[in-house]
N, C-alpha and C positions, 0 to 999 in steps of 0.2 A: 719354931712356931707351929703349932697343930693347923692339922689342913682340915675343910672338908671340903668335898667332890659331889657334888648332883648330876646326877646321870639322867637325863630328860631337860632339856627344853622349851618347857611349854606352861601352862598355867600354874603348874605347882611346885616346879624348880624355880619360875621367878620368884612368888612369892615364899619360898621358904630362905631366899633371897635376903626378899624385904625380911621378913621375919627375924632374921638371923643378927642383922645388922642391928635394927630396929631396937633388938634384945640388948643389946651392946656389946657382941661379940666381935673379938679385934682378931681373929686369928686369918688364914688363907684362905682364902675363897674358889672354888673351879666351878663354871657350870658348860656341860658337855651337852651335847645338842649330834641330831642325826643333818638334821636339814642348814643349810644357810641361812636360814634366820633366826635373830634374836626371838626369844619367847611373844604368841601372837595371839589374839581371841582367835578359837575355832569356832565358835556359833554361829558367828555373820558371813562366815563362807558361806554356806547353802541359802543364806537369804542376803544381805545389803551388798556381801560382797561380790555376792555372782550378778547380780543384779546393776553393778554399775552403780549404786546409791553410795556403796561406802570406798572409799581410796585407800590404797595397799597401806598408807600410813600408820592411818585409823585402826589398823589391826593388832600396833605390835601393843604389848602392855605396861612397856615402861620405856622411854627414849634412852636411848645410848649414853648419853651422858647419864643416867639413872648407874650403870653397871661399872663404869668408870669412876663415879663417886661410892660404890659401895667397893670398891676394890676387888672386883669380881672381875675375874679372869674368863672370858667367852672361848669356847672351844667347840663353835659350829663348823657343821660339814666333816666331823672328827668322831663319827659313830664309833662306841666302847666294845671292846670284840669279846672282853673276857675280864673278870674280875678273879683276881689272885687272893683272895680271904686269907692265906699263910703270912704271904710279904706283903700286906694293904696296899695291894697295888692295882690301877685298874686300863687295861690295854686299851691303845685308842689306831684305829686304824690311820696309818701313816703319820701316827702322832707320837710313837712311843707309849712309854708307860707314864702313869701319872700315880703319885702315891699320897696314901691319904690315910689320915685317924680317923677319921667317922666318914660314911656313905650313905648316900640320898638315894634310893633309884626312885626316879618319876617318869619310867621309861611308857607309860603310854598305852597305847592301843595301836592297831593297823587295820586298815579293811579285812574282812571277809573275800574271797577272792571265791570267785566264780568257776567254777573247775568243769564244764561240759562242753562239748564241739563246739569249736569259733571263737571262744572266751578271748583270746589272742585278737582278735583283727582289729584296724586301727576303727575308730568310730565308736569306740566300748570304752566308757570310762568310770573314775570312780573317784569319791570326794571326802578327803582325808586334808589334804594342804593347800597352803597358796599354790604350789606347782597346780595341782590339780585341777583349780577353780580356771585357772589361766589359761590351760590348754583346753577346756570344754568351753569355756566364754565364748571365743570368735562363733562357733557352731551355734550360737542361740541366737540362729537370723528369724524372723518373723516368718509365718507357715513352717519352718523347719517341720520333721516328725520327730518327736523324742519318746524315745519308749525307758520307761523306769521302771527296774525289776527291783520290787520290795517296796513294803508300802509301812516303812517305817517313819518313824520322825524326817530323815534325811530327805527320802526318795520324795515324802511328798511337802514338806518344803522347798526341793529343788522342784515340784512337780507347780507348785502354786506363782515361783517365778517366771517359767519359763509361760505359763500362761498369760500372766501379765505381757510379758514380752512378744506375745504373739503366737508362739508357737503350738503345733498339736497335740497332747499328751495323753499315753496310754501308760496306766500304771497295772504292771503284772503283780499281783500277791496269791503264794504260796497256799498261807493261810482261809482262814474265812471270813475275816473282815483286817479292815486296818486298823497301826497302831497295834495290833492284838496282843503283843508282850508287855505293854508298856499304861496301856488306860483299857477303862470299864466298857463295856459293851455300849451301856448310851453316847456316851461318849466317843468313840469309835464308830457308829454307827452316824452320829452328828455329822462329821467333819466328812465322813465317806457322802452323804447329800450333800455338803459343803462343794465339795469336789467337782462331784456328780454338776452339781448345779452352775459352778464356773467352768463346765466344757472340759473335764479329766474324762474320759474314759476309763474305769476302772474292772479290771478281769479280777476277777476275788477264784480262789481253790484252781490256781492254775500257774504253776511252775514252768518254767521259761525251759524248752528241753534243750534247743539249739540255738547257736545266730550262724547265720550264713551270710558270703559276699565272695566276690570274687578281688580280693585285694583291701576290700572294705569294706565294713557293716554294710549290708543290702536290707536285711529282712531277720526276722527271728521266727522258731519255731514255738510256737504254746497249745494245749488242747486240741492237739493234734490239725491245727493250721498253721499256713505262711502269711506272717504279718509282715510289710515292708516300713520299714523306717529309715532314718538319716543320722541316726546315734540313739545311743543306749545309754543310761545312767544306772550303774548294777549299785543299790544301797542296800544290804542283806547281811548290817551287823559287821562289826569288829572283834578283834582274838587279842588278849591283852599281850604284850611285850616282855612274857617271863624268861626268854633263853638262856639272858646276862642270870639272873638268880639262877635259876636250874643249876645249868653249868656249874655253875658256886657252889651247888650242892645245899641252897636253900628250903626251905619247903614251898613248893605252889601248889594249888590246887583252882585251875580257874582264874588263875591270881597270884602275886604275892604275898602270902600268907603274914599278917602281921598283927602285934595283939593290939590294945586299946591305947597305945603309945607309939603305934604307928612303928615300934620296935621288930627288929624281924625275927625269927626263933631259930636259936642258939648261935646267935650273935651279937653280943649288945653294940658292936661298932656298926651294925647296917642298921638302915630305915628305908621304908618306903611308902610312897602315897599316890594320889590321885587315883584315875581307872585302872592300873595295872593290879592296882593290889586286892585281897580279901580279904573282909574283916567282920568281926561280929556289931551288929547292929544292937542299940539300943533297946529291942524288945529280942534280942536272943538270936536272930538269924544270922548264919553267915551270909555275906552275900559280896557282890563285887559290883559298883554303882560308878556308871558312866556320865558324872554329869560336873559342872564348873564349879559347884558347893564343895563339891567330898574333895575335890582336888585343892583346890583352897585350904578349906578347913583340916585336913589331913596335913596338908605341909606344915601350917600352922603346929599342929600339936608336935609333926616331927621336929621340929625343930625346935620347941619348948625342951622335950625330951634328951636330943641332944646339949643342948646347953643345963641338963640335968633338972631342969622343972616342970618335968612329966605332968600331964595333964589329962584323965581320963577322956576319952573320945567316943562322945554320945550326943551328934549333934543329930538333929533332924534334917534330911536329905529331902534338898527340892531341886526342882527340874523344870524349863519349861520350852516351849516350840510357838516360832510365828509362821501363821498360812492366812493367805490373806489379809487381811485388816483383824485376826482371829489372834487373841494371844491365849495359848492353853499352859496354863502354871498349877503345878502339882507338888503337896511337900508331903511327906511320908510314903510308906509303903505298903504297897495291897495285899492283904492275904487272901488266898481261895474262902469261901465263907463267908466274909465280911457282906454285914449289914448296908445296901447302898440307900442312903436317901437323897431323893433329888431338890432342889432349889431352885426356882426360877423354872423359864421354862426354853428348851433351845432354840425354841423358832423365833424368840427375841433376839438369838445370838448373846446371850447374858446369862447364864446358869452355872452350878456348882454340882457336883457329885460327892456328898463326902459315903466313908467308908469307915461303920463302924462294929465294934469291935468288943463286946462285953459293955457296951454302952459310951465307949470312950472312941473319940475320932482317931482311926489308924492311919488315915491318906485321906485328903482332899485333892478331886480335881475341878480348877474352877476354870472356864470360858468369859475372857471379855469380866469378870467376876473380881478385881481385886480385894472389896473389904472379907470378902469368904475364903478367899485365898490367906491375907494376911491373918486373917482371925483364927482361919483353921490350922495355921503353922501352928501360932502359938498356946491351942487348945491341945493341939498331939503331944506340943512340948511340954504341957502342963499336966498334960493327962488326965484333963477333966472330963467326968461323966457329964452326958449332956441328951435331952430327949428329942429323940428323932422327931415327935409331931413339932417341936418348936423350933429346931434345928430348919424343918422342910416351909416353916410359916415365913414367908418373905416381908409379912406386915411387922416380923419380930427383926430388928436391927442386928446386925450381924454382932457387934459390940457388946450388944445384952443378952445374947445366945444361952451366956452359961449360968 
């Protein structure tokens, strides 16, 4: 009976899961897992779940009995050490060897680790897993001080709970405004008064040099002061999980390098998907895209491809972050250049960014904004020219746009 083996865990080894079965594939099933848990939403960590609103339940993505009836063999807590591409076989720590006709890696991402004096002391954390959320939780007493270095999606959605919760927050950013990888300058600028205005504290062009404590976070070093705090939240980006491929002697670059088939190069028995990997996008870019669509939609096609009905991979990549009562949903991607027109206006808390592009929407970023949201997904997907003054006209219905 032919095997296949998913190497990851997490949103896009279930679903290529579902996929596979779905397909009507009868053959063996393995999915490989680093942590103890069945496959879980990451999103609601830094908000429902840290928060107490949502139950460890609520997290995983399919019930147990889900994995049982697909005839999926679970192999958590049984991290893969080495992939043998000769004898299709892929090493599992105190597991043996596991062998296999075709391979998934949906191996993931990990933090960014913080590498300057103190990094070590307890009181420093960082927010990847359930382990993670669980051991910073007890620490969110009311006045705590919490200091969050990075002022990315993560750092200030954990920054937006822990205020609710009572606590004091200083957000350290490297950069010159937040968000700055990831949304347009209005926009960025929006949610940094957002902040500002629910009592963040925010240090913008000022990198965190030291933390100090004698046994325990005390204080950290920035712009050349001592700032005292009770815990730290280091959010400063993720490094994808290529080691298993390298080794292999796969191509990565940034990623696992895979073509529009989710197929890996010079192996038609590997595939790989979600954030781990890199791929060329729909208008030409390579790029490597961290977010619960590509991982979905990638497993999906891998797993078409595997059961030999390959399917070109050209979807449109959307993203989105809750702070506040604020939700920011974004589909496409920015290029340097791009034309922005605005919508609405922010001090409503109700506005759009779209970003275009020879006249055609390359990325929408929409605030509290759903019909511009959804209308702008599928204006990028359609690649409709479309004129910015009516685009920016909010008496013109988002529906009638084009």
């Amino acid at each position: 009976m032919e095997r296949i083996v998913i190497i990851g865990a997490g949103q896009a080894g279930a679903q290529a899961v579902a996929t596979l079965r779905a397909e009507g594939w009868d053959g063996s099933l393995a999915l490989v897992g680093d942590e103890p848990f069945a496959p879980y939403q990451r999103p609601p960590l830094s908000k429902a779940y840290l928060s107490g609103a949502m139950e460890r339940e609520r997290l995983f993505l399919k019930a147990r009995e889900f994995y049982r009836e697909a005839r999926c063999e679970l192999l958590l807590g049984h991290p893969a050490t080495a992939i043998d591409r000769i004898a299709k076989r892929v090493h599992l720590k105190d597991k043996g060897e596991l062998p296999y006709d075709k391979l998934l890696l949906a191996t993931g991402t990990r933090v960014r680790r913080c590498l300057i004096p103190g990094s070590e002391l307890p009181g420093i954390f960082y927010l990847r897993g359930i382990a993670d959320v669980d051991a910073m939780r007890p620490h969110f007493a009311t006045g705590a001080r919490l200091a969050v270095v990075g002022g990315g999606y993560i750092g200030l959605e954990v920054a937006a709970v822990a205020r609710k919760l009572g606590l004091e927050v200083t957000v350290f950013e490297a950069m010159d405004r937040v968000m700055a990888r990831a949304v347009s300058h209005p926009v960025s600028d929006f949610f940094a008064r957002i902040h500002q205005a629910g009592g963040v504290r925010l240090h913008l062009k000022m990198p965190v040099q030291a933390f100090e404590g004698k046994g325990r976070l005390e204080a950290l070093r920035a712009g050349g002061e001592r700032h005292e705090f009770d815990l730290t939240l280091i959010g400063i980006g993720v490094e994808p999980n290529v080691e298993l491929a390298k080794d292999a002697g796969l191509p990565c670059d940034d990623g696992i390098v895979v073509d529009d088939h989710c197929r890996c190069a010079g192996d038609l028995s590997v595939f790989a998907a979600g954030d781990c990997t890199q791929h060329t996008t729909r208008d030409g870019r390579s790029v490597r895209l961290e977010c619960v669509q590509n991982a979905i939609d990638q497993a999906k096609h891998a797993a078409f491809a595997m059961l030999g009905k390959p399917i070109s991979y050209r979807e449109v990549p959307w993203f989105w972050s809750d702070q506040y009562d604020l939700k920011l949903q974004i589909a496409g991607l920015a290029w340097p250049g791009d034309r922005l027109v605005m919508r609405g206006d922010p001090d409503s808390r109700k506005f759009a960014v779209f970003h275009l592009r020879n006249g055609v929407i390359g990325a929408v970023e929409a605030v509290n904004a759903a019909p511009e949201y959804l209308m702008g997904r599928k204006l990028i997907s359609d690649g409709t020219v479309v004129s910015p003054e009516r685009l920016a006209d909010t008496s013109v219905p988002m529906k009638n746009i084009a």
